[in-house]
LOPATI-82015 format. One record per atom (N, C-alpha, C): residue in three letters; y, x, z. Coordinates in steps of 0.1 Angstrom, whole numbers, plus 5000, padded with zeros to 4 digits. Each point is the difference from the previous one (the first is absolute). Example, Ala and Ser with C-alpha at 12.3 -4.5 7.8 and 13.67 -1.06 7.14 Angstrom:
2
ALA494351325078 ALA501249915000 ALA501250095000 SER501149964993 SER501150095000 SER501149925008 
This chain:
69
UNK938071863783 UNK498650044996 UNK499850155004 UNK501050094997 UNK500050155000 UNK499550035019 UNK501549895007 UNK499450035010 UNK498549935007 UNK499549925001 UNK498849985001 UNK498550105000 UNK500550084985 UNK499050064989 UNK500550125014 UNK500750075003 UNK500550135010 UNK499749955015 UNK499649905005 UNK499749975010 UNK498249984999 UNK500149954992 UNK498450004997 UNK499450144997 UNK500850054991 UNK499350165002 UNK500150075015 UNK501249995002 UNK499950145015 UNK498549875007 UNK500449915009 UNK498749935007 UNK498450064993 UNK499749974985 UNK499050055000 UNK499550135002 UNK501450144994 UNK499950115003 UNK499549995017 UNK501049975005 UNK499650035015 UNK498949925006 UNK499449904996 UNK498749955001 UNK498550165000 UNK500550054987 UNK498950104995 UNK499950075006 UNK501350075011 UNK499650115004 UNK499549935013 UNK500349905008 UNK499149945010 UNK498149994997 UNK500349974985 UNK498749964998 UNK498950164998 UNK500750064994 UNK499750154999 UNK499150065014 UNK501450005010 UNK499750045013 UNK498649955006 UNK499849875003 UNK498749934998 UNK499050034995 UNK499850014989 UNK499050044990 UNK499950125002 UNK500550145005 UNK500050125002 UNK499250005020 UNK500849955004 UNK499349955011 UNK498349955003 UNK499849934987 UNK498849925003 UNK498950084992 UNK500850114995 UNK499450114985 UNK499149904995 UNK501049944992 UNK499749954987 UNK500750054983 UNK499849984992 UNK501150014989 UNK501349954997 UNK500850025000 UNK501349895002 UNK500449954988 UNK499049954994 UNK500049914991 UNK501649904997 UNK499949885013 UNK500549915001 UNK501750074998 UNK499750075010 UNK501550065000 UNK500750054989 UNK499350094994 UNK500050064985 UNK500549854992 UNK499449884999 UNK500549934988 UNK501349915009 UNK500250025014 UNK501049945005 UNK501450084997 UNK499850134998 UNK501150094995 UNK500349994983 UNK498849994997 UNK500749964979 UNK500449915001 UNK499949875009 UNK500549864997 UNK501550025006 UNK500250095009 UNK501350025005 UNK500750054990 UNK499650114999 UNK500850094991 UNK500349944984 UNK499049914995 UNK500449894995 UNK501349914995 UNK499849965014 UNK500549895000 UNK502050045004 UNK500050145007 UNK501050104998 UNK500450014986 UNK499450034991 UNK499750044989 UNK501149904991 UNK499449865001 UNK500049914993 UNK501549945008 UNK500650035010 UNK500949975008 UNK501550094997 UNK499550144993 UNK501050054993 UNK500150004989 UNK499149934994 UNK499749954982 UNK501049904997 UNK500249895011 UNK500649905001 UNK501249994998 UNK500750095011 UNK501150005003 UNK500550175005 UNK499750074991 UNK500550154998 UNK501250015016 UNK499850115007 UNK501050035014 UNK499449945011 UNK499149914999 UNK499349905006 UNK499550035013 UNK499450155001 UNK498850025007 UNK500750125011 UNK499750015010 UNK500450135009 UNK500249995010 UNK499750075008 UNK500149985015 UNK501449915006 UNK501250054997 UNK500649935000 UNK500649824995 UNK498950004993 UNK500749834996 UNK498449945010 UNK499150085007 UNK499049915005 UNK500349885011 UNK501550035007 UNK500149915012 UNK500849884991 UNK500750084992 UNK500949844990 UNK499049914991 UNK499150085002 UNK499249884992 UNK499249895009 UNK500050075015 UNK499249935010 UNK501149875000 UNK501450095000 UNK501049865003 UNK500149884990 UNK499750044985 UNK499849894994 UNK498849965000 UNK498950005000 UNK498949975000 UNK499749895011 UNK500150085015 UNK499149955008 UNK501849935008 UNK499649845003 UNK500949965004 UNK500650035019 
């Protein structure tokens, strides 16, 4: 679950700042982006809540390896 919850966060994090760039681009407010980073950081959040040591640059590719087949 921990890993999922850490993969799901970085993807959305890095979603926001795509989304960001865009929305700065098109000078708009970066709304979308803004709530695509609390749901990241979130879901980070709730990913070290889980399972404490959980979260870190380092465990991001081992969690690709259990995760994604």
């Amino acid at each position: 679950m921990s890993d999922f919850l850490l993969l799901l966060g970085v993807a959305l994090c890095a979603l926001s700042l795509v989304a960001a760039i865009v929305s700065v681009l098109m000078t708009r407010a970066p709304r979308g982006a803004a709530i695509l980073l609390v749901a990241g950081i979130l879901s980070l959040a709730l990913a070290a809540w889980v399972e404490p040591g959980s979260v870190g640059f380092d465990r991001i590719p081992q969690a690709m390896d259990r995760v994604l087949p």
